[in-house]
C-alpha positions as CSV (number, residue, x, y, z in Angstrom):
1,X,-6.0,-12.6,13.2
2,X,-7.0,-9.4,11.6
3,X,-8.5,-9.6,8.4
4,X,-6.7,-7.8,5.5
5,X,-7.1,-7.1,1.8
6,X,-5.0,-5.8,-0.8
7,X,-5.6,-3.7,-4.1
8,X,-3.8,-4.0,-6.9
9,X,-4.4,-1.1,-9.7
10,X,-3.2,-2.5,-12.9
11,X,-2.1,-0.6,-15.9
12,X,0.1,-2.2,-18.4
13,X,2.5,-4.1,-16.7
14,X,2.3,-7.1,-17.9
15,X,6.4,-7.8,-17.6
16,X,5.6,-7.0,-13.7
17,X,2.4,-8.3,-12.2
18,X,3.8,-11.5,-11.8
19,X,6.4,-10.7,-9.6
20,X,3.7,-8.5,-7.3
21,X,1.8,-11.5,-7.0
22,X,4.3,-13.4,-6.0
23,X,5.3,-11.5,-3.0
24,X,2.1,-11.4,-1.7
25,X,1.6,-15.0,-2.5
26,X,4.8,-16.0,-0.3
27,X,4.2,-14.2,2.7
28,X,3.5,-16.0,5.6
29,X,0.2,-14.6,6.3
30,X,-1.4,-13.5,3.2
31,X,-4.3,-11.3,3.1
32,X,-7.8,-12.7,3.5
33,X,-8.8,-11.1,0.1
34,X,-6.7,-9.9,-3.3
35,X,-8.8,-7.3,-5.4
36,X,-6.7,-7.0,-8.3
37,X,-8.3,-4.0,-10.3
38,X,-6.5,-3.7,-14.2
39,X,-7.6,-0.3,-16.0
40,X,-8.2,-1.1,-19.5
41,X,-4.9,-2.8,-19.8
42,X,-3.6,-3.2,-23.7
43,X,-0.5,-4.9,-23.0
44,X,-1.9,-8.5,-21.9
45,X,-1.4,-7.9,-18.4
46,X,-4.3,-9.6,-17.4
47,X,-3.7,-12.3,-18.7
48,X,0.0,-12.0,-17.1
49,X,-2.0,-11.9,-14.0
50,X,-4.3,-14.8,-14.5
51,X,-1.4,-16.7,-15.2
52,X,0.5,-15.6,-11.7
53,X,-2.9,-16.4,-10.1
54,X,-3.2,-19.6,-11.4
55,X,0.6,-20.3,-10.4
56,X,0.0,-19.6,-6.7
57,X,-2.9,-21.0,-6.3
58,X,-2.5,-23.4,-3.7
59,X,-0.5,-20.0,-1.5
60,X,-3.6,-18.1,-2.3
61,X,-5.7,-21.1,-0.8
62,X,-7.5,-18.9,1.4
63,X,-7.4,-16.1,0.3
64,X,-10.4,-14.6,-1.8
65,X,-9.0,-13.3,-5.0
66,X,-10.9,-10.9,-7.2
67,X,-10.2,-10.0,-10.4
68,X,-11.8,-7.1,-11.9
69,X,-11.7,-5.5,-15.5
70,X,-12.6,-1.7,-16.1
71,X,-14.1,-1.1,-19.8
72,X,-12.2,2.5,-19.5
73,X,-8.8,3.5,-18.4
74,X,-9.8,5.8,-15.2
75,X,-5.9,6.7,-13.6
76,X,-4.8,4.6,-11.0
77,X,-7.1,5.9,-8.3
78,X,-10.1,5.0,-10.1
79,X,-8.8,1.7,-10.2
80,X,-7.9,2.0,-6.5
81,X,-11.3,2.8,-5.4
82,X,-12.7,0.7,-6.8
83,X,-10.9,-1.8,-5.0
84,X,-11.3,-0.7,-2.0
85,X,-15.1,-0.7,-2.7
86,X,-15.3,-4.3,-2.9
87,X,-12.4,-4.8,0.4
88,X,-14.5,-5.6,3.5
89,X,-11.6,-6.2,5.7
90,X,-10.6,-4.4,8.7
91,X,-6.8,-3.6,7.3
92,X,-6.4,-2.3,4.2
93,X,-3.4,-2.0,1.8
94,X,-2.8,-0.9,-1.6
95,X,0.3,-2.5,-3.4
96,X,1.3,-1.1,-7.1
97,X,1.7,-3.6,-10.2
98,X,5.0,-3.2,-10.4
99,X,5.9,-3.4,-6.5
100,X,6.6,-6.3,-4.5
101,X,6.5,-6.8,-0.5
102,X,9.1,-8.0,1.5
103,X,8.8,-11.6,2.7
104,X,7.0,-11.4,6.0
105,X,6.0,-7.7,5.6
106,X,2.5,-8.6,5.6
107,X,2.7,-10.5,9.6
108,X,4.9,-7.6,10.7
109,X,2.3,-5.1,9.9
110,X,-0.9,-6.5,11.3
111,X,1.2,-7.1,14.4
112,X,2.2,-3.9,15.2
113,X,-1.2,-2.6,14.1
114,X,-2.9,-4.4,16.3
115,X,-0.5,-4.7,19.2
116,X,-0.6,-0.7,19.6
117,X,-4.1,-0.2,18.0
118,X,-2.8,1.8,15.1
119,X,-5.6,3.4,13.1
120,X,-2.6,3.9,10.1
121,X,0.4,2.9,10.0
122,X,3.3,4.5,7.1
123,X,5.4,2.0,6.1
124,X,9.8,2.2,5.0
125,X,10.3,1.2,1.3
126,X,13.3,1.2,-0.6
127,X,13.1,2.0,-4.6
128,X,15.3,0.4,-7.5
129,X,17.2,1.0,-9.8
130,X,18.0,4.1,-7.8
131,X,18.4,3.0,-4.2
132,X,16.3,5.1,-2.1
133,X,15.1,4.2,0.7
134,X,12.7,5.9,3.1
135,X,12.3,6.6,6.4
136,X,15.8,8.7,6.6
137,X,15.5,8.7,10.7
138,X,18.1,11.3,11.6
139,X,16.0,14.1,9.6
140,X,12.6,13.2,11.2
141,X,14.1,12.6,14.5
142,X,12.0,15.1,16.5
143,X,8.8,13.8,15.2
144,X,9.7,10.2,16.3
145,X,8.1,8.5,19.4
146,X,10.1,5.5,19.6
147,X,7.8,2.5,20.8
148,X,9.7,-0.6,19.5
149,X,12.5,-1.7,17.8
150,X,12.0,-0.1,14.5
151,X,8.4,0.8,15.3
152,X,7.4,4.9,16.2
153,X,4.8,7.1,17.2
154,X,4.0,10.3,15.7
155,X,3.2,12.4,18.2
156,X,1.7,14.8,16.3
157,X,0.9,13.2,12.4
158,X,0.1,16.1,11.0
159,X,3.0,18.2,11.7
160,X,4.8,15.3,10.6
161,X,3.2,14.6,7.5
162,X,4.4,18.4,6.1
163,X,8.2,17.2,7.0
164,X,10.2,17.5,3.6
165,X,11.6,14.0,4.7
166,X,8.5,12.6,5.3
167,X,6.5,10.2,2.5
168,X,3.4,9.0,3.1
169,X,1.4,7.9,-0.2
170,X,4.5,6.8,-2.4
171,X,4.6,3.4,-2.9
172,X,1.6,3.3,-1.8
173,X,3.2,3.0,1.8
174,X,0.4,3.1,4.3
175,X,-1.6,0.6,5.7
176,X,-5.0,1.8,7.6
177,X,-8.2,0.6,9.1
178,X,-10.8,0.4,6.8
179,X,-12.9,2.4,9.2
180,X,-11.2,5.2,8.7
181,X,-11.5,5.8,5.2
182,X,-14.8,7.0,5.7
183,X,-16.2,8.5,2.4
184,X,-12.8,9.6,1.1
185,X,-11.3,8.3,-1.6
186,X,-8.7,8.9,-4.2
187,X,-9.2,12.1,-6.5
188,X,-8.3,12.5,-10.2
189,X,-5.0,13.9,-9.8
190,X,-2.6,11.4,-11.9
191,X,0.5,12.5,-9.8
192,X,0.1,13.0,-5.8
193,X,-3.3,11.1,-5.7
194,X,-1.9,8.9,-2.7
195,X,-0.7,11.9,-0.8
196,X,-3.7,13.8,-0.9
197,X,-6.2,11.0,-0.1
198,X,-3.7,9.8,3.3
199,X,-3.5,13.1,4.5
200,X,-7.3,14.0,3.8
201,X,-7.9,10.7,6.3
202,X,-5.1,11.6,8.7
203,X,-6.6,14.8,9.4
204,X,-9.7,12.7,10.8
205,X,-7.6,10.4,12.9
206,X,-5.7,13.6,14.3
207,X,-8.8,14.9,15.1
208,X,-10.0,11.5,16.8
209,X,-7.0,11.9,18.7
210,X,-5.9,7.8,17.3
211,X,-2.4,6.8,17.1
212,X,-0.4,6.9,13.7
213,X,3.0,4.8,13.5
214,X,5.7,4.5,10.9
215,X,7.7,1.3,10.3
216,X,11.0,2.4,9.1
217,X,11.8,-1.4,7.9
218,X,11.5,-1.2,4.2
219,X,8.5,-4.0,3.9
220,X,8.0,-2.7,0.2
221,X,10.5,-2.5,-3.0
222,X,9.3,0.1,-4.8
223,X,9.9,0.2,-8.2
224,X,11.2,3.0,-10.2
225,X,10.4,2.9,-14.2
226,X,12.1,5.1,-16.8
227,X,8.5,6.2,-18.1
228,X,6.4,6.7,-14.5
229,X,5.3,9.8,-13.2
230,X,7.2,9.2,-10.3
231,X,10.7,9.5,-11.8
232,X,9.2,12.3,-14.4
């Protein structure tokens, strides 16, 4: 099976991490490693996720779980790369703290990543309290190769990518070969960071000519808070 690890940037949410630990915990083929990155937390959260850890241990079994503590709060993407600095897997995924994956999200993706050698993949998500869900289909319709069930090509990523309908870097929806990062990583912004660092490295699998997909079944609850930049 193809190896995958998963980065968690943590920030403060100490009434949350459990719950993200827990989906990954339950899938049914968890990640080969769990780099859980907090940023100067103040609100005990890594203690919250200690705790989770400890709780799921046996689920974790195999899994190698890091857990690493910055001196100085950085943004989420410092805490992101640093992650994905210490992720030496072929699949890479970033989940938020206060996210969760659907059960079985994490099989479905490495299957259809490897099945049509997918160098990304952007992956459906639905949001709460507010109910929105992404991918709307109809809109994006002529940018759609269907391939499977659910499963589609995009014929030409970044056309696509500029769609008004399209998202691709909230909820940290992508998955992507860890080969493909190359020497990008995520930039200072606080707000857009994830949309500029996945279209920096699509432009390099456009170029390469490699296949981008997007599962439109929402494998991630995205979690909207009253005080994120998101729903500022």
């Amino acid at each position: 099976m193809t190896s995958l690890a998963i980065v968690v940037p943590l920030f403060d949410k100490r009434e949350f991490i459990g719950e993200a630990i827990a989906s990954i915990a339950a899938q049914d083929a968890p990640p080969e490693a769990l780099i859980l990155v907090d940023d100067a937390s103040t609100d005990g959260s890594v203690e919250a996720a200690e705790r989770a850890l400890a709780l799921h241990t046996a689920a974790l079994g195999d899994t190698r779980v890091e857990l690493v503590r910055r001196v100085e709060n950085g943004g989420p993407g410092a805490a992101r790369n640093d992650g994905i600095e210490r992720a030496d897997c072929e699949l890479l995924l970033c989940l938020d703290a206060d996210d969760m994956l659907h059960p079985g999200a994490l099989r479905h993706m490495r299957g259809v990543m490897n099945q049509h050698a997918l160098a990304m993949a952007v992956i459906g998500y639905a949001s709460e309290p507010a109910g929105e869900t992404f991918p709307e289909l109809e809109p994006l319709a002529g940018e759609l190769q269907p391939i499977e069930d659910g499963l589609f090509l995009l014929a030409d990523p970044l056309r696509t990518a500029a769609h008004p309908e399209f998202v691709m870097g909230r909820a940290s929806n992508v998955i992507v070969r860890r080969r493909w990062l190359g020497a990008h990583r995520y930039g200072s912004a606080q707000l857009n960071e994830g949309v500029d660092l996945w279209y920096r490295v699509l432009k390099d699998i456009a170029a390469a000519e490699a296949r981008v997909g997007l599962i439109a079944a929402p494998l991630i609850r995205f979690r909207i808070l009253s005080d994120s930049l998101s729903h500022r």
